[in-house]
DOBA-920379 format. One record per residue (C-alpha): x, y, z. Coordinates in steps of 0.1 Angstrom, whole numbers, padded with zeros to 4 digits, always signed. Layout:
<sites>
XYZ ...
</sites>
This chain:
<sites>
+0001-0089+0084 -0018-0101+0116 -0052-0114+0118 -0078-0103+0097 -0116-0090+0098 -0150-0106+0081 -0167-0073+0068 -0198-0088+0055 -0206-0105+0086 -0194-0074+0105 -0169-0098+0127 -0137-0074+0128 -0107-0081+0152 -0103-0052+0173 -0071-0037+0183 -0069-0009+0213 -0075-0004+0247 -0110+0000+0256 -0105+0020+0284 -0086+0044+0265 -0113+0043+0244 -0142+0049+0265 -0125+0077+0279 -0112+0094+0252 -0073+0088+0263 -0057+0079+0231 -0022+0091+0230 +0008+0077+0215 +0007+0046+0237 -0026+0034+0225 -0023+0002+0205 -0034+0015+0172 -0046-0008+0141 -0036-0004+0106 -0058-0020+0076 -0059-0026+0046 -0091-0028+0025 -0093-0049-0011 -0119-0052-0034 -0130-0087-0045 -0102-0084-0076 -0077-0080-0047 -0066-0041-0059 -0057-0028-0028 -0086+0003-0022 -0076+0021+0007 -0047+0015+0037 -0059+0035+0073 -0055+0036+0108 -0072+0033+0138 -0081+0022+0174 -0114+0010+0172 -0122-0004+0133 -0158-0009+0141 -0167+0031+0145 -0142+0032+0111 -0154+0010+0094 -0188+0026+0099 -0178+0063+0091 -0164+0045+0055 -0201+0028+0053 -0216+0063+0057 -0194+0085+0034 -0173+0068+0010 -0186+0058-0023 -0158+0027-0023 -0170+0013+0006 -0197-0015-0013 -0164-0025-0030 -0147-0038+0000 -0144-0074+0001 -0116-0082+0022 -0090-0070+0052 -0063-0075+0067 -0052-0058+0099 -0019-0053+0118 -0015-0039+0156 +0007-0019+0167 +0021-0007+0201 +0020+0035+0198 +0004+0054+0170 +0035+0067+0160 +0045+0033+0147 +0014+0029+0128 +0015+0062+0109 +0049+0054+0096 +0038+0021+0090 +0006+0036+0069 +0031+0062+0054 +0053+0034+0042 +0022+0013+0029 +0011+0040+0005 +0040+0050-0009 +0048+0014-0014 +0013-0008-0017 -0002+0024-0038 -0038+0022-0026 -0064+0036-0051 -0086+0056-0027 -0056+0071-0001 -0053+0104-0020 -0039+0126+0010 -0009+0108+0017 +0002+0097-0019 +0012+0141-0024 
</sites>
């Protein structure tokens, strides 16, 4: 895993194009980031994607009842979102994060 994000002092490295961003241009080629969100025992809460893990992080904040139990991340980039999903697939199946109910079926 590459890098990683301070949540409480709401310092997160961002992965992405901006531009794409901005614009609303995110296709396949848009460098997407994958995460990985612990809780301050280290069990592994929730594995996600995204381009821009500020605006994520913030929809978590808002509707998930986990979210007060985050204490640490770590965050990978990846070239295409392709590579990302698999690699967030693969995490889950694997890494067997408590809150990622969708893509354990």
């Amino acid at each position: 895993m590459y890098g990683f994000c301070t949540l409480h002092g709401q310092r997160y490295y961002r992965f992405g194009d901006p531009e794409a961003l901005a614009y609303g241009k995110v296709d396949d080629n848009t460098e997407t980031t994958l995460y990985w969100l612990w809780n301050i025992d280290d069990d592994l809460l929730y594995v996600g994607v995204t381009v821009d893990l500020k605006r994520r992080f913030a929809q978590h904040e808002k509707v998930q009842r986990w979210w007060g139990d985050v204490a640490r991340c770590e965050v990978e980039a990846f070239s295409t979102r392709t590579s990302a999903f698999a690699a967030e697939r693969n995490a889950v199946a694997t890494e067997h994060p408590r809150h990622n109910l969708l893509l354990r079926r």
